[in-house]
N, C-alpha and C positions, 0 to 999 in steps of 0.2 A: 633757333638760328640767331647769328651774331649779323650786326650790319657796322662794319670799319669804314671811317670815311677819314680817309689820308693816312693809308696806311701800306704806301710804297716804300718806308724806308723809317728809318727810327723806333721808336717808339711803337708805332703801329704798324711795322713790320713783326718786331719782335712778339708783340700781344699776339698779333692772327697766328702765328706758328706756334705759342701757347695755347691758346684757343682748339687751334686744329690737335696738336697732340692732346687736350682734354676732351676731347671728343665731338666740339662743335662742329657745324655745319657754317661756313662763314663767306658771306658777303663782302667785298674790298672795292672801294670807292676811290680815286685819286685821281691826278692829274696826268699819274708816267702809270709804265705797264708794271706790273707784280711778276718779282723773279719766282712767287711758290707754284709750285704744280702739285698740286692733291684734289683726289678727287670730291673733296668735300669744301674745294675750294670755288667761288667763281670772282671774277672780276672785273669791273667796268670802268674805264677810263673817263673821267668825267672833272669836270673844274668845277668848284663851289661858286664858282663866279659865272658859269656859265648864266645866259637868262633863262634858259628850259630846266635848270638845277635839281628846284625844286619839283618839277611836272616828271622830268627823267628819273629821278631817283624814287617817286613811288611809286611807277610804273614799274621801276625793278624789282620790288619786296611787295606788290598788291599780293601775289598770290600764294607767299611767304612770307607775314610778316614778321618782324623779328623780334624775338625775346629779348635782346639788348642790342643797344645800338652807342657805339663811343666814335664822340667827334674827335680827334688828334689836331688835323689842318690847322695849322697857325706858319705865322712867320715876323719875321721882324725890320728895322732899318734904323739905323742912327739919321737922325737929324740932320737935315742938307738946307740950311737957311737960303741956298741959293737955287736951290731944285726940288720944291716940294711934294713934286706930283705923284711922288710914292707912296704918299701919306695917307690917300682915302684908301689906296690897294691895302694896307695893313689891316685897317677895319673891316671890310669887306669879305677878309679871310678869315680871321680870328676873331670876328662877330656875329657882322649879316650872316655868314656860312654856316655860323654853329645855328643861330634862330632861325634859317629856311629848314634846316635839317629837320628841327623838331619838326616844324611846322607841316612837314612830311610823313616824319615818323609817330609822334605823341598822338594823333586822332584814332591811330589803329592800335595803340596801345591802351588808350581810352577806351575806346568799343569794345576793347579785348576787356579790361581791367586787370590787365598785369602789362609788367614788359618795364624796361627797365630805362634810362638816358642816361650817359655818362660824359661830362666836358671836361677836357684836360686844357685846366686853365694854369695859375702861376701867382707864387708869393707876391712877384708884381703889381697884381692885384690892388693892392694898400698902400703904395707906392707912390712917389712923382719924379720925373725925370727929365730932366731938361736934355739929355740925352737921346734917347729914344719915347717921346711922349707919346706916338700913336702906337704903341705894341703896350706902355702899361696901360694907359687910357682904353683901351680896349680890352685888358683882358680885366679892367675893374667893370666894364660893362659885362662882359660874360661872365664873370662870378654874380654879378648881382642879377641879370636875368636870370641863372639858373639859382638864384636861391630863391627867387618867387616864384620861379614855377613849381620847383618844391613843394613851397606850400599850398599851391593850387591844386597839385597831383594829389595829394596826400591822401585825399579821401577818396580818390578813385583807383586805388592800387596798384599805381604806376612810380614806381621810383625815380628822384634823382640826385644824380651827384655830381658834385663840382671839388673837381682833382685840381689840389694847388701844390703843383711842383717847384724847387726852387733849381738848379742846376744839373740837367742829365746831360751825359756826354754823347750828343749828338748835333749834327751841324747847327741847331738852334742857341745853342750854349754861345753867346758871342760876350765878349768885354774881355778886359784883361786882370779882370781878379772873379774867380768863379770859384767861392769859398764851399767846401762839403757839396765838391762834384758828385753825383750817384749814376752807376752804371745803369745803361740801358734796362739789364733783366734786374737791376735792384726795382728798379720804375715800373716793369711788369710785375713784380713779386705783390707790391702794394697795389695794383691795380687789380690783381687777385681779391685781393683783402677786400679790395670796393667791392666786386661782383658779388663778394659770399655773404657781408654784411650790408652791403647798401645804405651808409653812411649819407648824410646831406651834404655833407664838406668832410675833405680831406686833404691834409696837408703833409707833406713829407719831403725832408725828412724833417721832423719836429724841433729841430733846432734852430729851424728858420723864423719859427714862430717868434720867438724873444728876438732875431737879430734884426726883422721887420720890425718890431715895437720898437727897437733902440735906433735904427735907423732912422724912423718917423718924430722921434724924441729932437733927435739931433737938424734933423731937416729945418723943426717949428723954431728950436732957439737959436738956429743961424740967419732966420730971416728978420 
């Protein structure tokens, strides 16, 4: 069984109807209701932000736990020097949200010794941005708690991976130059590729890799 959390639209829309036509059995977690209807579908409308988050969401897979589970939930905001209060909400979604998750799902994968975590974090990552500083400062927090838990899991036979996307075309994609945009099912294709091999990091499309190191070149000898 699969457990999606924020997977009403985008990215983890597209995966769950992957999922279901490979034959999963799948869980859907989000905030708005799920347009899929399939019988091998169920889904629960629920905030990462909620305070019962964590309590509600393994009361729903106690008695299913799930072989994989991928957090999606993120969001972003440009910098408002004059209204900042949007700024903890970013973290709270595309951090606290992804480590309650585990902290739900990872113990019953432990006890199992299999099962898999998958966070779909962002080239961003490695980044700084006086632009939007709380969506990349947060998602260098989420790529680096899940690369240690990596290696904490390691020997307990539970996988994980940290998915670094650079520009899919969905309402996350914001700025006005979004170079080597990737379609939504290109994003599912590679998130494929995660599930069968179970990579610790992945980055795609790999052309981001060099354009993040020349960015970060250019950042140090501007200051």
């Amino acid at each position: 069984m699969a457990l999606l959390v924020g997977n009403s639209d985008g990215i983890g829309l597209a995966t769950t109807k992957r999922l279901l036509a490979r034959g999963w059995n799948v869980i859907g977690v989000s905030r708005s209701e799920s347009p899929i209807d399939d019988t091998s579908y169920r889904h629960r409308v629920l905030d990462v932000g909620n305070s019962r988050y964590a309590e509600l969401l393994g009361e729903l897979v106690r008695d299913v736990p799930p072989d994989l589970c991928i957090y999606f939930a993120g969001t972003g905001a440009f910098l408002d020097l004059a209204d900042m209060s949007s700024e903890a909400g970013v973290f709270d979604v595309n951090l606290t949200g992804m480590v309650r998750t585990a902290a739900a799902i990872i113990p019953q994968m432990v006890n199992r010794g299999q099962g898999h975590f998958i966070g779909i974090s962002s080239v961003a990552d490695e980044l700084l941005s006086a632009e939007a500083p709380s969506y990349y400062a947060s998602k260098a927090g989420f790529s680096s708690y899940l690369a240690s838990l990596a290696l904490a899991l390691k020997p307990r036979g539970v996988h994980v991976t940290n998915v670094r996307f650079g520009f899919v075309d969905t309402k996350m994609a914001k700025g006005d130059v979004k170079p080597f945009m990737m379609s939504v099912e290109k994003a599912v294709d590679h998130l494929e590729t995660c599930i069968n091999r179970k990579p610790v990091r992945y980055t795609a499309p790999l052309i981001a890799i060099p354009m993040v190191k020349f960015r970060k070149l250019m950042m140090r000898l501007a200051r």
